[in-house]
C-alpha positions in Angstrom: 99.5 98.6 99.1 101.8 99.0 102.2 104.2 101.2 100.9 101.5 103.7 99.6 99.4 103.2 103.0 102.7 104.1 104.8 103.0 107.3 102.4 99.5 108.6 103.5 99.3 108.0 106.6 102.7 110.1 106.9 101.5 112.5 104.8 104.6 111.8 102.5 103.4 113.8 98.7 104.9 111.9 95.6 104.8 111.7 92.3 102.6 108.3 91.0 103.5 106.4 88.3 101.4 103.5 88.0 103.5 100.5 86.0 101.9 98.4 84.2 104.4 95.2 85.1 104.2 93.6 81.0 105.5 97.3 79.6 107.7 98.7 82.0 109.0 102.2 81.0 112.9 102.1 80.4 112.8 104.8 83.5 111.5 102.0 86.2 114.4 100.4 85.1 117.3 102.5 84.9 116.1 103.1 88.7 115.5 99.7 89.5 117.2 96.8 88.0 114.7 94.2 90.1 112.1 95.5 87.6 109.2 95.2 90.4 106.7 97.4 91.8 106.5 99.4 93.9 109.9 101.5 93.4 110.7 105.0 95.5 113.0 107.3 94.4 114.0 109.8 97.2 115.0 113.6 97.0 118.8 112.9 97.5 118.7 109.9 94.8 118.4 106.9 97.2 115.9 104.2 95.6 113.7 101.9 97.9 112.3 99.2 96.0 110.9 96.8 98.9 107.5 97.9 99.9 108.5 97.1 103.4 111.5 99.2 103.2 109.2 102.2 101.9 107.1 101.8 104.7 109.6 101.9 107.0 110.8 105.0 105.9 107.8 106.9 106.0 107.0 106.2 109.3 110.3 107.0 110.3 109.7 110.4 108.5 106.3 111.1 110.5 104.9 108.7 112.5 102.1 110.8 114.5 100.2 108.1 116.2 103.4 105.9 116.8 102.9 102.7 114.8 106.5 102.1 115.1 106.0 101.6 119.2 109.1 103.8 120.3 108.9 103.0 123.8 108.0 98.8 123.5 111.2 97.4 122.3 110.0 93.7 123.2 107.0 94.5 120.9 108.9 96.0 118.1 110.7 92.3 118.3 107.8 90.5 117.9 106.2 92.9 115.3 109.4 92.2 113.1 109.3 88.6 113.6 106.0 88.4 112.4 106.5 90.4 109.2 109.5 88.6 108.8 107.5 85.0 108.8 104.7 87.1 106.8 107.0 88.0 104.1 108.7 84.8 104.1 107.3 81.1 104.7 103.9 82.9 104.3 104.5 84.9 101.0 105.9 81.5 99.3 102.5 79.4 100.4 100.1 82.5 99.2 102.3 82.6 95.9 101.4 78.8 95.2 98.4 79.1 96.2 97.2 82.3 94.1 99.2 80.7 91.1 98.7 76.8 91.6 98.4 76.2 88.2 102.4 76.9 88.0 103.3 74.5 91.0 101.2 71.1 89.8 103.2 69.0 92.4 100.2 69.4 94.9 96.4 70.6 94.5 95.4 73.7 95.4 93.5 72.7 98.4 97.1 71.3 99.2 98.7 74.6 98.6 96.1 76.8 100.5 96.5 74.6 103.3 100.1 75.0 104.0 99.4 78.8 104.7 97.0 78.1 106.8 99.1 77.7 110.0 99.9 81.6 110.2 96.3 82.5 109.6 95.8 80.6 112.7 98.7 82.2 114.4 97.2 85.6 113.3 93.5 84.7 114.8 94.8 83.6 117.9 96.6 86.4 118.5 93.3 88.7 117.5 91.8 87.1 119.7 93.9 88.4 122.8 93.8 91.8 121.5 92.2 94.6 118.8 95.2 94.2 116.2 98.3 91.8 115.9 100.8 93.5 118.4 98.1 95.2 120.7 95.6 97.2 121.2 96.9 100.2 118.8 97.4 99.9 115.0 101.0 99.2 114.7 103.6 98.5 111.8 102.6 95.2 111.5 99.4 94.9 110.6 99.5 97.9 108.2 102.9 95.2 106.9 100.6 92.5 107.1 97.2 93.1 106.0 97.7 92.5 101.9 98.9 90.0 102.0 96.1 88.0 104.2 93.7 90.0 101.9 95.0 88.1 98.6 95.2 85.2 100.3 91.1 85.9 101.7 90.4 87.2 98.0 91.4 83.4 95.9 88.6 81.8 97.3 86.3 84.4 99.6 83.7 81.6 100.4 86.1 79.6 101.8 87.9 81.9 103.9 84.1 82.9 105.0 83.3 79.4 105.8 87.0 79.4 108.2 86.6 79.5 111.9 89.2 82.3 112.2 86.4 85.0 113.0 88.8 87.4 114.6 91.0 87.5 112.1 88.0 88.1 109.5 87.0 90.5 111.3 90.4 92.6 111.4 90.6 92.2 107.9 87.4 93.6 107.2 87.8 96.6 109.8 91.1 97.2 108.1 89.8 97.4 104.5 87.2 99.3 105.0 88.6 102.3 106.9 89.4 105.3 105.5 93.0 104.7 104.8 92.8 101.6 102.5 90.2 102.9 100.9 92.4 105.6 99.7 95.0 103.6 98.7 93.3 101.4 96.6 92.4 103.8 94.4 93.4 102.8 90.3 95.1 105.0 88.2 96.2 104.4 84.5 99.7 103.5 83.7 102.1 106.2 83.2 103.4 107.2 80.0 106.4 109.3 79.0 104.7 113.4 78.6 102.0 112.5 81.0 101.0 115.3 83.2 102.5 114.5 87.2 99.9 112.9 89.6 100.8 113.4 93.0 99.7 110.9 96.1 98.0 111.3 98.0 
């Protein structure tokens, strides 16, 4: 979801394969040994297959409304330190939560509450200010943003029941604007002879 917001909003056009992860083409992996989505393969033969690296690139392609914050080094820092926690301690607690069944050591209330400490971090700082870094859309909530979603999306009535309002309400604003709407678009799995589709 990052990595193709990062590609529109830069206006980066590319050739979509959509994978379908339990029949992965034999050309995902010749490109990729990881085997995991999403993979970019650049004009000069470089392959990016973090979704936070692809972002990164595109916005340092074209970055029109400065998302990257050229001129705020000390926010860049904490941008990067958030995605950093984000993609880290946060990404293991939302992958035992989603998938509890797999982790049977604790409940699932048990497993959705260990996350719960950077959902607060995230409100609090919402509550300063319009998005995670400031008042402008930056990096870091475009880096950020799916992965609160999923974690929202395993139980929607309880994370409408939570007292993080601002950070509901961010969430919200950011799914529903144009550029997510876009991305979320669903395509059918590529197969070999398929005509090209290009995104966006």
């Amino acid at each position: 979801m990052r990595a193709r917001m990062g590609l529109l909003y830069s206006g980066i056009v590319s050739e979509l394969r959509e994978i379908k992860l339990g029949d992965k083409p034999a050309s995902m992996l010749e490109v990729s040994k990881k085997g995991t989505v999403p993979v970019l393969v650049l004009s000069n033969g470089e392959v990016l297959d973090e979704s936070r690296d692809i972002l990164m690139w595109a916005l340092e392609t074209s970055d029109p409304d400065d998302w990257l914050m050229q001129d705020a080094p000390q926010q860049v820092v904490a941008a990067d330190a958030l995605i950093d926690h984000n993609d880290g301690e946060f990404k293991s607690c939302l992958d035992r939560y989603k998938y509890h069944e797999r982790f049977p050591e604790q409940s699932m209330e048990q497993h959705r509450a260990s996350g719960e400490s950077f959902l607060l971090e995230l409100d609090q700082r919402l509550n300063k200010h319009t998005y995670l870094i400031g008042n402008s859309l930056s990096y870091a909530d475009i880096a950020i943003v799916p992965f609160v979603r999923q974690y929202a999306h395993c139980d929607k009535v309880w994370f409408g029941q939570t007292p993080y309002a601002a950070l509901q309400a961010w969430l919200d604003g950011l799914l529903q604007s144009d550029g997510f709407v876009g991305v979320m678009k669903k395509y059918l799995p590529w197969q070999v002879g398929d005509k090209p589709i290009y995104f966006p």
